[in-house]
C-alpha positions as a Markdown table, in Angstrom:
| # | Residue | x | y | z |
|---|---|---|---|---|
| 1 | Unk | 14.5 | 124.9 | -124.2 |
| 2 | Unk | 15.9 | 122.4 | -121.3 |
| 3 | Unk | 12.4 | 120.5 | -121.6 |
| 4 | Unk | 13.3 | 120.4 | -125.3 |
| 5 | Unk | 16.7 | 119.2 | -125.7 |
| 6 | Unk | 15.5 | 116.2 | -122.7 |
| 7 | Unk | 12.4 | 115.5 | -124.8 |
| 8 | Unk | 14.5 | 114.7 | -127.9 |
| 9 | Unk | 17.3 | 112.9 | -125.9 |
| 10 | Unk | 14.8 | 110.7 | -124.6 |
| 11 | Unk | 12.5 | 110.3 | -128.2 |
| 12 | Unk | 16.5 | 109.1 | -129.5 |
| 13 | Unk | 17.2 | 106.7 | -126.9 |
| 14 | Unk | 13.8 | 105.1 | -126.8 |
| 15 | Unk | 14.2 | 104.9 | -131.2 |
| 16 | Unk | 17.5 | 103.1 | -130.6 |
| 17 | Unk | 16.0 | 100.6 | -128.5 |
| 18 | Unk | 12.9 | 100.4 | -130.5 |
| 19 | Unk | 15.5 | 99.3 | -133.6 |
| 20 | Unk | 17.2 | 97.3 | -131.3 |
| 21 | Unk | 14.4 | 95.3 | -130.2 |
| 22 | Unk | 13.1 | 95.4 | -133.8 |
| 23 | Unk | 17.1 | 93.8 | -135.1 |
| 24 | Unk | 17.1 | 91.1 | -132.4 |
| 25 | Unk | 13.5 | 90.4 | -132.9 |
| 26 | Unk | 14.1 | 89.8 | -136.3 |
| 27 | Unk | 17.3 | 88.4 | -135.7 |
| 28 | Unk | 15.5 | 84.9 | -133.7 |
| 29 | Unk | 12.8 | 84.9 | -136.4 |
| 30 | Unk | 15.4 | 84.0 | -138.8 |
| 31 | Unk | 16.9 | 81.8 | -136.2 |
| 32 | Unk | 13.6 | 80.0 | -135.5 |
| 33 | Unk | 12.6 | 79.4 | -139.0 |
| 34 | Unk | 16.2 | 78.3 | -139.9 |
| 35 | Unk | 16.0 | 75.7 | -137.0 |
| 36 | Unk | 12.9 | 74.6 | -138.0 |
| 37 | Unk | 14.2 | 73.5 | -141.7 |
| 38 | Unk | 17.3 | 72.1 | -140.1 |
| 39 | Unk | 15.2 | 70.3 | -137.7 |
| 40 | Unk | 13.0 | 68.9 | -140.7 |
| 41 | Unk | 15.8 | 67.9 | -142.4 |
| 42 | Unk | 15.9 | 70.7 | -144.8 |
| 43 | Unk | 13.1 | 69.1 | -147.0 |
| 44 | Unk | 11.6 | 71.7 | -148.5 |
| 45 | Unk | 14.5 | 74.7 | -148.1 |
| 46 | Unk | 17.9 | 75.2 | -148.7 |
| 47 | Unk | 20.2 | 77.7 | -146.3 |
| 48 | Unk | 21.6 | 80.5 | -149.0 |
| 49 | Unk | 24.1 | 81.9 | -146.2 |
| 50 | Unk | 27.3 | 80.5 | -147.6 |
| 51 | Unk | 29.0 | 80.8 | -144.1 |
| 52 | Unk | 26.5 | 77.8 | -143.1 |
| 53 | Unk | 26.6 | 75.8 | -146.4 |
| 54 | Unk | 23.2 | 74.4 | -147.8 |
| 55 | Unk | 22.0 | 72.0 | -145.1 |
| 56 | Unk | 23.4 | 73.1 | -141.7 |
| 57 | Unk | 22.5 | 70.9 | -138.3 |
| 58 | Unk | 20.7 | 72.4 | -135.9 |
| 59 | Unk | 23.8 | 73.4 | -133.9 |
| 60 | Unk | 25.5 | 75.4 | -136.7 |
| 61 | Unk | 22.4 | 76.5 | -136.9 |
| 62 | Unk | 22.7 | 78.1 | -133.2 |
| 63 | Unk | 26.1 | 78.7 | -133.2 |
| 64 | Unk | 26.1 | 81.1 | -135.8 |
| 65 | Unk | 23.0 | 82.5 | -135.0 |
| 66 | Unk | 24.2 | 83.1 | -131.1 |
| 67 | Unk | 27.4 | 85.1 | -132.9 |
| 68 | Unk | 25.4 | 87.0 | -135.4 |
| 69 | Unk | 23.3 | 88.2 | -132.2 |
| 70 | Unk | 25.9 | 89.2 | -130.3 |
| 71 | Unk | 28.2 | 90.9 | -133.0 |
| 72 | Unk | 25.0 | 92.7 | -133.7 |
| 73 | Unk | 24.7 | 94.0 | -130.1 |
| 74 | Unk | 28.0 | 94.5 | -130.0 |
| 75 | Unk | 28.8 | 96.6 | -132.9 |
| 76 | Unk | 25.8 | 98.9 | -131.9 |
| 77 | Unk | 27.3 | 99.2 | -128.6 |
| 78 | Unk | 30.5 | 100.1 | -130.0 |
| 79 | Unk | 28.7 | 102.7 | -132.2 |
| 80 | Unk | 29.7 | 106.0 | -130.9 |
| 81 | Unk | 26.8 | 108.2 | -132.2 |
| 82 | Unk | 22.8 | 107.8 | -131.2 |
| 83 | Unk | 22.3 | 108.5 | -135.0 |
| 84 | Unk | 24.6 | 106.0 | -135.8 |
| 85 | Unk | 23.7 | 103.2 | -133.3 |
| 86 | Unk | 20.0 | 103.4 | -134.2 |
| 87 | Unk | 20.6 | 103.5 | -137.9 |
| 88 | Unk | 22.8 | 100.4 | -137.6 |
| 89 | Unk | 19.8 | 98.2 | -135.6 |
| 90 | Unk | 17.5 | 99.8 | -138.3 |
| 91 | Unk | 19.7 | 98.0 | -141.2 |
| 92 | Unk | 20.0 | 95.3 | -139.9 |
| 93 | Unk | 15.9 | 94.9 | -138.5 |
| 94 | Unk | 15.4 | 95.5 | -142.3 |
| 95 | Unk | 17.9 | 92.8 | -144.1 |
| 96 | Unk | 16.8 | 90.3 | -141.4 |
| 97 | Unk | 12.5 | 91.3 | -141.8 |
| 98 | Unk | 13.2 | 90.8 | -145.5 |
| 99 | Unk | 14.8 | 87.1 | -144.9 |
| 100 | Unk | 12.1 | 86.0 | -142.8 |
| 101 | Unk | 9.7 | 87.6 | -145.4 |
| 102 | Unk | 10.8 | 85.0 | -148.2 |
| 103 | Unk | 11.1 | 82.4 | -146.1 |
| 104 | Unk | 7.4 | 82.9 | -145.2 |
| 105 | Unk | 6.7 | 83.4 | -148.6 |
| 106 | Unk | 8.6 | 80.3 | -149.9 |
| 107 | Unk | 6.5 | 78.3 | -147.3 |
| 108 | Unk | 9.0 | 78.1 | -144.1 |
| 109 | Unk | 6.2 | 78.8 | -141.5 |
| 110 | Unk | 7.3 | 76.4 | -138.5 |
């Protein structure tokens, strides 16, 4: 039973930071392709995120992407169940895979 309980502490820790990696890998995706367009000028995309307007320079670009990281991170810290803390880098790996899915798919591919 002790090998047990350790074996499914451990498989709950290594899925947190599996979704944690997952959130911030996700997380700099968005941040990469986003640069990218701001970098080009936004020719061929517009920004939807209505915190950073339509056409965002490159540092507005990393400043709000720097926060959004962090807050991320932080908030998960803060979390103060296992459950909770990997469902909450689940969400948000999710939300940000499905941004850099359209953004693929309406041609951003620095």
């Amino acid at each position: 039973m002790r090998y047990l309980t350790l074996s499914l502490l451990c498989a709950c820790s290594l899925s947190t930071r599996v979704a944690q990696v997952a959130a911030n890998g996700a997380l700099a995706a968005d941040w990469w392709q986003t640069r990218h367009e701001a970098s080009a000028g936004w020719k061929s995309y517009a920004e939807e995120n209505p915190v950073m307007g339509t056409n965002p320079d490159q540092v507005a670009v990393d400043g709000y992407m720097a926060v959004s990281m962090g807050a991320v991170n932080l908030v998960g810290a803060a979390l103060p169940r296992q459950w909770q803390r990997t469902a909450w880098f689940a969400a948000v790996a999710l939300f940000e895979g499905e941004i850099v899915r359209e953004n693929w798919s309406a041609g951003d591919r620095p």
